[in-house]
N, C-alpha and C positions, 0 to 999 in steps of 0.2 A: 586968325586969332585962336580959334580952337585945337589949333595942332600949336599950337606954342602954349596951350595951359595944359593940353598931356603931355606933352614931352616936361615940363615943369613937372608935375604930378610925377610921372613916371621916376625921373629923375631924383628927385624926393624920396619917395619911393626905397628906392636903391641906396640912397646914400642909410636912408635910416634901417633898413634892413642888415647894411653891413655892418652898421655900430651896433645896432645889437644884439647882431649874432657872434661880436668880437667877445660881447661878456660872459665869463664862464659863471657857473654856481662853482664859489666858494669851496662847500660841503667834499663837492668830487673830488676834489683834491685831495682832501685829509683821508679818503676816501680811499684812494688808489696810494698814501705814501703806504699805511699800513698792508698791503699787496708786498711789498719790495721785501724778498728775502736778503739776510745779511751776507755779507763778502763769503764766496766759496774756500772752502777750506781743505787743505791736502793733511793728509793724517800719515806719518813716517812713524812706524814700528821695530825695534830691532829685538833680536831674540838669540838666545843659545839654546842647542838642543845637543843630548847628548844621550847616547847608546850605553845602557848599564850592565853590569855583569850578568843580567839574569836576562835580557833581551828587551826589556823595557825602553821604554826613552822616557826622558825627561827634559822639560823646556820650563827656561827661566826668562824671565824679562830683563832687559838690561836696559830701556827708554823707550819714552816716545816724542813726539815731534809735530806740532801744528803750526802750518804755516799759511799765510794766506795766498787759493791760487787753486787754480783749474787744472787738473790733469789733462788731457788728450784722452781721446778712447783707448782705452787698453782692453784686446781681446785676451779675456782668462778664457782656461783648457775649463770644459765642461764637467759636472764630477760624476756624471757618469764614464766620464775616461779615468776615474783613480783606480789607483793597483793599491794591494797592501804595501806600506809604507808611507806613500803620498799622506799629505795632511789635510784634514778642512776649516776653513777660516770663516768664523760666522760672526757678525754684525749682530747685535741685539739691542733694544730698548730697553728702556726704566722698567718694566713689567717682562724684560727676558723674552719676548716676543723676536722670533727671527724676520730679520730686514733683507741680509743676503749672505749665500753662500759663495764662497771663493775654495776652487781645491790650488794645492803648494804643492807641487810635485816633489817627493822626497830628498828633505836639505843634506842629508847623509850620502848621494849620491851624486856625485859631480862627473859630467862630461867634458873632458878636456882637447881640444883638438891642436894638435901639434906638427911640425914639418920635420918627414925623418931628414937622414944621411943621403938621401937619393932626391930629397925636395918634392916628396911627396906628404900629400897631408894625410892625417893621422888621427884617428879619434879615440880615446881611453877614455874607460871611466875608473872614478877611483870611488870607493865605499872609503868612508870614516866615522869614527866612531864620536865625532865631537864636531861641530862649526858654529859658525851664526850665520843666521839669517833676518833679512827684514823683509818688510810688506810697506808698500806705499796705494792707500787708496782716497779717492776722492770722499770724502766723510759729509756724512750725511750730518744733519741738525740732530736728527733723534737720536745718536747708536750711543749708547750708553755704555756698553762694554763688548768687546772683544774676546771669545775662544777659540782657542785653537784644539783641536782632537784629532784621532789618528781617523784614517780614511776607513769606514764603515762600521765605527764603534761611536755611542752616544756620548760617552763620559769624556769631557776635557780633562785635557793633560795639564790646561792653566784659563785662567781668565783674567783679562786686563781690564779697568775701569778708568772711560774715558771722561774727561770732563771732570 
């Protein structure tokens, strides 16, 4: 009789421990929705830039583009691999604070690879004086605006504002 009112007990027990460890608090819910960042967002920029009579360039905005969605990892070139001409692309906040640097290896120089007469390939570059270019990066909540500047001078050549 006494091993049949523990195994009762025991049993008991058990069933009432599972109910109420099935109820959560409420609270942690509301708790953890406010944690959930909003949908990731790709940020497509496009640009003209163009070689002036005096050696300057100059870079104009032509759009931009947010769309909802994740890039992939994209390894950018370090900027301590820029040469003069390459550009740097910098992220900033509401208070102008830098988020991140990206260098753009120079839009004026294009390498073309081609198959001659003999079926061998072929690699030219060509200098021009005028193109466009775009930037596609994963955007952050905070960046607030977008510069672009030549590689090792402080003064942007443009500033875009995002948002």
């Amino acid at each position: 009789m006494k091993c049949s009112t523990t195994y009762k007990t025991v049993l008991l027990l058990i069933v009432c421990l599972s109910f109420f460890s099935g109820c959560k608090n409420s609270k942690s819910v509301f708790e953890n929705q406010s944690e959930i960042v909003g949908t990731p967002k790709v940020l497509f920029l496009n640009y003209n830039i163009e070689k002036t009579l005096n050696g300057k360039r100059t870079i104009q905005f032509i759009n931009k583009k947010i769309v909802d969605g994740k890039l992939k990892q994209i390894k950018f070139e370090s900027i301590e691999n820029g040469v003069i001409g390459d550009l740097i692309f910098t992220e900033l906040d509401k208070k102008s604070k830098m988020l991140n640097q990206i260098l753009i290896k120079n839009p004026l120089v294009k390498s073309i690879e081609y198959v001659d007469d003999s079926k061998n390939f072929k690699t030219e570059t060509i200098k021009t004086d005028k193109t466009q270019f775009s930037i596609r990066l994963q955007l952050k909540s905070n960046t607030k605006y977008i510069t672009i500047s030549n590689f090792a001078e402080n003064d942007p050549l443009i500033k875009t504002q995002i948002n």
